[in-house]
N, C-alpha and C positions, 0 to 999 in steps of 0.2 A: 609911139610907145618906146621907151628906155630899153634895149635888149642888153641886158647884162652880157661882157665876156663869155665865153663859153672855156669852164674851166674843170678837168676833172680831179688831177692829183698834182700838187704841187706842194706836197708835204702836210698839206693842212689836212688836216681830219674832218675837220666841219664843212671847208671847202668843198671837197669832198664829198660828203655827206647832202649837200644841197644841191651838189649838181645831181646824183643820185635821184634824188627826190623832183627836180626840175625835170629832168627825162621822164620817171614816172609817170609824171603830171602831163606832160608837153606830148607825148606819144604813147603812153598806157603801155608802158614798159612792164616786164613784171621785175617784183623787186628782188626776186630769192635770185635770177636769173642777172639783172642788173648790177646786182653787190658782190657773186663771186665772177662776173666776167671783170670788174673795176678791181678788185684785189688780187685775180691772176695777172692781168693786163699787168697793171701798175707797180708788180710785184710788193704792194703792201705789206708791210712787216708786219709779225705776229702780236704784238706789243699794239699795233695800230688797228689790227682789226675787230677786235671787240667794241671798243670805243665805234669804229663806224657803222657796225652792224646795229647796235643800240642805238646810236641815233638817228639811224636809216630807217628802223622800222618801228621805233619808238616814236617820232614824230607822224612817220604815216599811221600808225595803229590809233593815234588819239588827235588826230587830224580835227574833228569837230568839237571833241573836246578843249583844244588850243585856241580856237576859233571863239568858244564860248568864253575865255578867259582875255583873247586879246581884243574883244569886240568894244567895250568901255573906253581904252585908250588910244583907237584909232579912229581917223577923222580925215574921210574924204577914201578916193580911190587910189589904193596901191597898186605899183605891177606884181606881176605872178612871182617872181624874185625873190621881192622884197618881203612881201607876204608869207614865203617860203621861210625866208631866215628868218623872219617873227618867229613863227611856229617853232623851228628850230631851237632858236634860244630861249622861247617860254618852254618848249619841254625841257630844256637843259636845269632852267630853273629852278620849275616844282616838280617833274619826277629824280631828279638825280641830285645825290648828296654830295659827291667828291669833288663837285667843280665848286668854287667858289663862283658864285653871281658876279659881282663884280667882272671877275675874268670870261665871266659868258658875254657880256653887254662889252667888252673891250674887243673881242675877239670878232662879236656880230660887226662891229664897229667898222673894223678893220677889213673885213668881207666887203663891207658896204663901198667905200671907200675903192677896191680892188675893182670892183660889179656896175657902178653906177655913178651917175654924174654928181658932183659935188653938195648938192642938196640932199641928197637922200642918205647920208654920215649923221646927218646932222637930226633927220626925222628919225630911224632906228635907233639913236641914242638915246634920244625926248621918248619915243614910246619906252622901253625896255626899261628906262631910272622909272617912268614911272608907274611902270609894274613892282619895280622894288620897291620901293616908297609906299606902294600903296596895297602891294598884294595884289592876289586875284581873287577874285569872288569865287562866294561857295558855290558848290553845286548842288547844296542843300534848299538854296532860294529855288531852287525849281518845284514845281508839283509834282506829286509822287504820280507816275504813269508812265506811259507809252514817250513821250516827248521827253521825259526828263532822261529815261534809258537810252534813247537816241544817240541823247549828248553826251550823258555818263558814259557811254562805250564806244561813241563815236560811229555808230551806225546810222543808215540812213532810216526816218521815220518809217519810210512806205515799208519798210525792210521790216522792219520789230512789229509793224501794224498785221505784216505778211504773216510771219511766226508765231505771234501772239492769237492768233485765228485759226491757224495750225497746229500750235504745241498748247496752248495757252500763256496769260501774260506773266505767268511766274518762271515757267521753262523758257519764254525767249527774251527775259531779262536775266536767267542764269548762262544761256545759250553766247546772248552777247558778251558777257563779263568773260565766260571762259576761252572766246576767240582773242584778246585781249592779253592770254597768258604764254609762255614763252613753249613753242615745242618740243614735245619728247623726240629726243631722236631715238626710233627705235630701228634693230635690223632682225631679218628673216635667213635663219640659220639654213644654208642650203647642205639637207640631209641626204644627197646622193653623193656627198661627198665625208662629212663627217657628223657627230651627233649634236645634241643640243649643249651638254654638258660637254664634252671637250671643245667645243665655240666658245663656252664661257670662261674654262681653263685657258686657253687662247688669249682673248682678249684680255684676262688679269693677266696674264705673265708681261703682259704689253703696259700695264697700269690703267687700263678703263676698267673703272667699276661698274658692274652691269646686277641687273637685275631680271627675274623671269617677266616675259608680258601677262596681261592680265588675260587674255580670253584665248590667244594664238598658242601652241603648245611651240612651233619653231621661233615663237619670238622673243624677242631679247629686249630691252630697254637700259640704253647706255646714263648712268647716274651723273658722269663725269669722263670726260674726253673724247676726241673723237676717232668711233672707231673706222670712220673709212682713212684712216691713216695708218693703219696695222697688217700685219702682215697677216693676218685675218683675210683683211678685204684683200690683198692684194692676192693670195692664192687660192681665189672664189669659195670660202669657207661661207663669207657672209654676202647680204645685197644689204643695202640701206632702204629701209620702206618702211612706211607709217603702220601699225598694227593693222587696224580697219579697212586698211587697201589690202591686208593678208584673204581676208574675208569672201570675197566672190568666187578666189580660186580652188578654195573650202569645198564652196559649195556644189558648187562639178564635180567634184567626187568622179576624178579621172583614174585611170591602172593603167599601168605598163603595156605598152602594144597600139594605143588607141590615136586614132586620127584626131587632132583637134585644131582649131580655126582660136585666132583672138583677132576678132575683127579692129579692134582700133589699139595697137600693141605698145609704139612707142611711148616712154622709154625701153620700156620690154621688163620692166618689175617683175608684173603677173604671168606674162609668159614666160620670166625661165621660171617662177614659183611653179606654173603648168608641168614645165619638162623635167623639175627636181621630183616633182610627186610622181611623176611617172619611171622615175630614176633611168631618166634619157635614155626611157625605150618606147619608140612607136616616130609620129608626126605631130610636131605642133606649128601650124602653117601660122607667121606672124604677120598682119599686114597696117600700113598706114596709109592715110592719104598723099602724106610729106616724105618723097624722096628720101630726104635730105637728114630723115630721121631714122632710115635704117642701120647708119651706121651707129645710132648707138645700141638698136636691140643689135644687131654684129658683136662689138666690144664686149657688153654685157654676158652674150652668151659664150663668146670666148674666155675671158676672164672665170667664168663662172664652169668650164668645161664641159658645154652642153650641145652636142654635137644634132641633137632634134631639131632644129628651133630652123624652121624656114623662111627668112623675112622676105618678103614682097609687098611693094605700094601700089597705090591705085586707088578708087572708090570704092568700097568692100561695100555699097549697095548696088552694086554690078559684080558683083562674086558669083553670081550662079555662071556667070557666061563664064565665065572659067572654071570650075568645077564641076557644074551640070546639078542637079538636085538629088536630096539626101546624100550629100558627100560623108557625112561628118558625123563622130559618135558623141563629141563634146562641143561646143559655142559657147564661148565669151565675149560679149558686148558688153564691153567696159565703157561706155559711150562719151563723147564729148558732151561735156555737160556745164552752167551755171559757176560750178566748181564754190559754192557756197561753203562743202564742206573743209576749203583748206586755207579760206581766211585767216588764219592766225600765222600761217607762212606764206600768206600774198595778201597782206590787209588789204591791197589797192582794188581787191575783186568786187569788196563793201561799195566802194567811192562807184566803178566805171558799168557793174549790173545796171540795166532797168529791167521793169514787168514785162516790156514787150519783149526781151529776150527769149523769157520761160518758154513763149509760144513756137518761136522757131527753133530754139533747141528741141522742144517736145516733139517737133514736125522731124526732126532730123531721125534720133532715138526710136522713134517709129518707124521712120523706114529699113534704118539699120536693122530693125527685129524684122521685119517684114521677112527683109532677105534672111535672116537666119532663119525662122522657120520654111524657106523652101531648102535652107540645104542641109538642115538637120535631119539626120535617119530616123525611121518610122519608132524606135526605140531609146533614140538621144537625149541629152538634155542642152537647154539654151540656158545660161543664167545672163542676168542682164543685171549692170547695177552704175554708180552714178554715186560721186563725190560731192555731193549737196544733200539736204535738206527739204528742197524746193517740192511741194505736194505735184504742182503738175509735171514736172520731169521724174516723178517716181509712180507715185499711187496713178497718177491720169493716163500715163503712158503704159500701165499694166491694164489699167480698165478698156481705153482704145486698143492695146493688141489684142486680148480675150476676147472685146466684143466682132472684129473684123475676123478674129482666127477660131469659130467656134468648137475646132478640132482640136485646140489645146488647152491646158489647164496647167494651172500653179502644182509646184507639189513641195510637202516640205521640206526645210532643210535641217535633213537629220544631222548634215557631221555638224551644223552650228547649235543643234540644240540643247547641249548640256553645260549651257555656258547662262549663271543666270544674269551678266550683266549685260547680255544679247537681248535685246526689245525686240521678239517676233511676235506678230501679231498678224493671224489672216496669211501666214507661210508669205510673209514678207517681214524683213530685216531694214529696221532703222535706226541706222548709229547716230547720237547725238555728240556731239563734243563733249559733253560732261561727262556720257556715262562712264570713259573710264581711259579719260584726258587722250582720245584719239580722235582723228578726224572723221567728220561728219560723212555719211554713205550708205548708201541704199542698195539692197540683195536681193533678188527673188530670182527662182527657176521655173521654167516652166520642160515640159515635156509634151506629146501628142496622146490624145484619152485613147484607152484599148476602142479598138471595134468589137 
């Protein structure tokens, strides 16, 4: 097999961009993770970073889409490379207007040429003229259904087949279009330090234009700029977090004084959201499995001036041996999950899930509640919730804990209830992507029934 150079920055943007996507691909990198360590590394200029984030996640996000367009004009077996800059340059193609084509099929060229043995110049060229020559095909020649959504959005079949059984076929062919569209950055105004309305005043003196969030009362949505570059973020005014992740620590409905656990914490978002609501008075014990991840709930909670926040690692379903039972007035199990619902900022989630995942994820999420109900107090509450979609890592995993724990019970979530673009249903909370361009995520609490 041809192994292309291994090449990351060398001025080229595209270059660039495909090793990017070749690591992706090669070792299921994630790519929010992959693209600002290659633009801090490389000190990439600002003028260069747009352009590589676009074509970073612009070629992963319609990955099968590309595939459906170059399928016509290829003939025989490529390496993973080659294939790669295809895609690349068809998406340069048909989604983007400021490159002239020409200069994409010059550019691919020249890649080729840098990457590979002397043959392979010469096939990127022959495919790419004649893509231009001839166009790409519609994506109207497909039949209207499941298969043609697939490819329209670039998800996997089994995946829309999954949803479409779930939501129905009209919500998971809108579900896929909207993971497909560009994220809001939104941030959570940390109130133990200042209000919502002078964070806003903040940030415009800075030049981000913001707007309020749609369901979060402390959240903010930035229209234009970024505000983790202001002196906002820098004097823990703000954190950077997706609306819908606001959502679980809502629902605990914690006060000032209270002992609380986040069994799987880092980065530590939800936990200093935890300790701001409690306006960093009481315990909020943080824990991970990964070392190596405390230091950033540390940072975080410095930054943020939150002097509560206890991080500690380890298996947090061996947490009783360290605390002993009913330790706790509040439990958050934010749990490792599928992560279905943040597709739109890690498309490659789409590509590397399968079905048999759900099952061990579900087995894992389980145990984790297991142990929170032995260390939650006889008067507590656990809220457990999950950045997916996925019916058995949300609805199966409530129905397996109730039936194993017949001493406990869902109960509603009143501070999210007066929110009507909230889908609660059965005192469980299902964010979809669409409802109100946030990421996907699942809520419910449960508590111990009176005797």
């Amino acid at each position: 097999m041809n192994r292309p150079k291994k090449k990351i920055w060398n001025g080229n943007v595209r270059d660039a961009a495909l090793s990017i996507l070749m690591e992706i691909n090669d070792n299921q990198a994630y790519s929010n993770l992959l693209l600002h360590r290659t633009i801090e590394k490389y000190g990439i200029e600002t003028k260069d970073r747009g352009l590589l984030t676009e074509l970073t996640y612009g070629t992963l996000q319609q990955r099968m889409t590309l595939d459906y367009y170059l399928e016509p004009f290829v003939r025989g077996k490529l390496d993973g490379w080659v294939r790669e800059l295809l895609r690349l340059s068809v998406y340069q193609i048909v989604y983007l207007t400021k490159i002239p084509p020409h200069a994409v099929v010059h550019e691919a060229v020249e890649i080729a040429k840098r990457r590979g043995h002397k043959r392979i110049a010469p096939t990127v060229n022959g495919i790419l003229r004649n893509v231009l020559r001839q166009g790409v095909r519609s994506l109207d020649e497909l039949e209207d259904g499941i298969a043609k959504t697939a490819i329209e959005t670039s998800h996997p079949e089994w995946l829309i087949k999954r949803w479409s059984a779930q939501f129905g076929e009209e919500e998971a062919a809108i579900m896929a279009h909207e993971n497909n569209a560009p994220p809001a950055m939104s941030v959570r105004v940390n109130t133990a330090k200042i209000t919502v309305d002078e964070a806003i005043a903040s940030l415009e003196s800075e030049g981000i234009e913001v707007r309020h969030g749609e369901v979060v009362p402390a959240c903010i949505v930035s229209v234009n700029g970024n505000p983790a570059n202001t002196e906002a973020y820098k004097k823990g005014y703000i954190t950077i977090q997706d609306e819908s992740s606001m959502l679980p620590v809502l629902a605990l409905n914690v006060s000032p004084g209270m002992k609380v656990l986040d069994m799987c914490a880092a980065p530590g978002g939800k936990t200093t959201h935890i300790a701001e609501l409690m306006n960093n008075e009481g315990e909020v014990f943080a824990h991970d499995i990964h070392e190596h991840k405390l230091a950033l709930i540390e940072a975080n909670a410095h930054r943020l001036g939150l002097s509560s926040i206890k991080p500690k690692s380890g298996d947090s379903r061996k947490l009783v041996e360290l605390y002993g039972p009913s330790s706790f007035d509040r439990i958050l199990v934010d749990a490792p999950c599928s992560g279905l619902g943040v597709i739109r900022r890690k498309p490659e989630i789409k590509y590397n899930k399968t079905e048999a995942d759900f099952i061990g994820l579900s087995n894992l999420q389980s145990q984790l509640l297991d142990t929170a109900c032995e260390l939650i107090k006889p008067d507590g509450v656990i809220v457990y919730s999950t950045c997916t979609m996925e019916y058995l890592e949300n609805y199966g995993v409530v129905k397996r804990f109730l039936k194993q724990h017949p001493d406990m019970e869902k109960i509603p979530l009143h501070q999210l209830k007066n929110h009507e673009k909230l889908a609660i249903s059965d005192d469980m909370l299902q964010v979809l992507p669409q409802h109100f361009g946030s990421d996907g995520f699942f809520v419910v609490a449960f508590k111990k029934k009176e005797s």
